[in-house]
Each structure stands twice: as structure tokens, then as C-alpha cells.
C-alpha positions as CSV (number, residue, x, y, z in Angstrom):
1,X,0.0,0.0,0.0
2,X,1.9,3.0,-1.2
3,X,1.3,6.5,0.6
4,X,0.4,9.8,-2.0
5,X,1.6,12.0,1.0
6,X,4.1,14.6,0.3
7,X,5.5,15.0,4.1
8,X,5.8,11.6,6.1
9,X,6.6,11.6,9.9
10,X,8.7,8.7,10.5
11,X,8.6,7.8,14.6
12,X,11.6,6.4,16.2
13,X,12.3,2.7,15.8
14,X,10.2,3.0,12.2
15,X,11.5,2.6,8.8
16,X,10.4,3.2,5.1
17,X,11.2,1.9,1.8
18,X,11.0,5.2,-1.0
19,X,11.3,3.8,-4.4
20,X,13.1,6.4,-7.1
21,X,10.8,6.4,-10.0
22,X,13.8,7.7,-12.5
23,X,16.2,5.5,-11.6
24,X,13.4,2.5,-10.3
25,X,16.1,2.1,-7.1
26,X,14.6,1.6,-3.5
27,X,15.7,3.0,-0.5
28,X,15.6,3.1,3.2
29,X,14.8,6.1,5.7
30,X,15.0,5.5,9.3
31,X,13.4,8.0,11.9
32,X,13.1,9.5,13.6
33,X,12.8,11.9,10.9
34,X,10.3,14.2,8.5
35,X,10.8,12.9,5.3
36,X,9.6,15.6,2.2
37,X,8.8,13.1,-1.1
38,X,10.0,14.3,-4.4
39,X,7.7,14.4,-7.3
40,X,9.4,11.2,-8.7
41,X,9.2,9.0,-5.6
42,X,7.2,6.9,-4.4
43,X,6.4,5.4,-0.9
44,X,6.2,1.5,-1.0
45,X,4.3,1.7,2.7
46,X,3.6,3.4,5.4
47,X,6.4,3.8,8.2
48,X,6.7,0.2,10.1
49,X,8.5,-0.8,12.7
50,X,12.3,-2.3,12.9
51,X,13.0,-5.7,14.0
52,X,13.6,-6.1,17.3
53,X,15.6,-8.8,18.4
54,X,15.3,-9.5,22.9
55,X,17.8,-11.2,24.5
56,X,18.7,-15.2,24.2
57,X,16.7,-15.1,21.0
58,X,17.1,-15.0,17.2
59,X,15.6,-14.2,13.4
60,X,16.1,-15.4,10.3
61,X,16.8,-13.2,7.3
62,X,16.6,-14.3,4.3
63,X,18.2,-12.5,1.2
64,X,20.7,-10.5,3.6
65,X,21.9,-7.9,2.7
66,X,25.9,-7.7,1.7
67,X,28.4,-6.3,4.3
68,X,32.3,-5.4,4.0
69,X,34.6,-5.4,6.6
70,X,33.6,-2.5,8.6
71,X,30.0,-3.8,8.6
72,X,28.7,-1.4,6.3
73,X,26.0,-1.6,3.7
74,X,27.5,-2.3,0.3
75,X,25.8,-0.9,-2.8
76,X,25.9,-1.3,-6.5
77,X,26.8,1.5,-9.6
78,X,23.3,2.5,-9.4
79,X,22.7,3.1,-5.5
80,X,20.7,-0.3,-5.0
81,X,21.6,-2.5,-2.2
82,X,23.5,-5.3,-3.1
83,X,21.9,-8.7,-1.9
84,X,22.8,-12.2,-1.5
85,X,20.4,-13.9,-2.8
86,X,19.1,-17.4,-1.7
87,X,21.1,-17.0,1.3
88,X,19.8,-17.2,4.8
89,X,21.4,-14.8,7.7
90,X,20.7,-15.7,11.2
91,X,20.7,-12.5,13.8
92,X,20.8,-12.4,17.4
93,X,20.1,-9.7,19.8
94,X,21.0,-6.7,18.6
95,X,19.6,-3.2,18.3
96,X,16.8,-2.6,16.2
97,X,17.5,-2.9,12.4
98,X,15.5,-2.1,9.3
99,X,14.7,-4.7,7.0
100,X,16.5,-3.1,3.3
101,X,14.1,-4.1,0.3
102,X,14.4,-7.7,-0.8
103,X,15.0,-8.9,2.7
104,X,12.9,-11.0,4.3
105,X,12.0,-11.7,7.9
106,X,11.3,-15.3,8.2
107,X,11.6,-15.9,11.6
């Protein structure tokens, strides 16, 4: 369910995925923030809430996304996360995290 709005509050611990109709790339905001849409955006959904992983428990991600050494979020040429796909990541207790498009919560 995409949202038309032009200003969306994103509340802590919430995420979105805004999808660049020019360049049809998807990306993540994370709040807390006021996000301002551009005419050639698109909002896949309306701002949901992070994983949250307690203590002495686990998830299951499935098409993680790819990491270097630091950690960080690698990305392609054209600003799109880079995936690794049919690949399942397992994730314990940590601080809240945004699920990047094409990943998928399993457990």
C-alpha cells in the first residue's frame, strides 16, 4: 500500500522503503525523521517498525543484505543494495534494524 503523502513523519524505531521512479532504485529512511517526497518517488508503505531482536533469541533473514569489513551496507553502480540472494542470515540480539528491500523476515 503505497502513501500519496508529500510530508511523512517517521517515529523512532520506524523505517520506510521510498522507491526512485527515474532510476526505479529503493531505499531506506529510518526515523526518527520528517521525510519531504520528491515528485518522482514513491512510498512503498507506510512507516513500520524495525526488528527487534530480545535477548537469548534470534531471526532469520533471508536474502541478507551484503556487508564489508567494517560492517557497512554495500551498494551497487546504481545506488541499490546489493543482496545475497538465496542465502539465509541468522541475527541475534541486537539493536533494532530495518529490514533493506528484498530482505525477508522469516523468523
Amino acid at each position: 500500500m503505497a502513501t500519496e503523502e508529500f510530508i511523512i513523519r517517521i517515529p523512532p524505531y520506524h523505517y520506510i522503503h521510498v522507491l526512485d521512479q527515474n532510476s526505479n532504485v529503493s531505499h531506506v529512511e529510518v526515523g526518527p525523521k520528517t521525510y519531504i517526497r520528491q515528485d518522482n518517488e514513491r512510498v512503498l508503505f507506510a512507516p513500520m517498525r524495525m526488528v527487534t531482536v530480545p535477548p537469548r533469541h534470534y531471526c532469520t533473514v533471508a536474502n541478507p543484505v551484503s556487508r564489508d569489513a567494517q560492517g557497512l551496507v554495500l551498494f551497487d553502480v546504481t545506488g541499490q543494495v546489493r543482496l545475497r540472494h538465496a542465502d539465509l542470515e541468522i541475527r541475534l540480539a541486537q539493536d533494532p534494524f530495518p529490514l533493506y528491500p528484498g530482505e525477508v523476515l522469516e523468523k
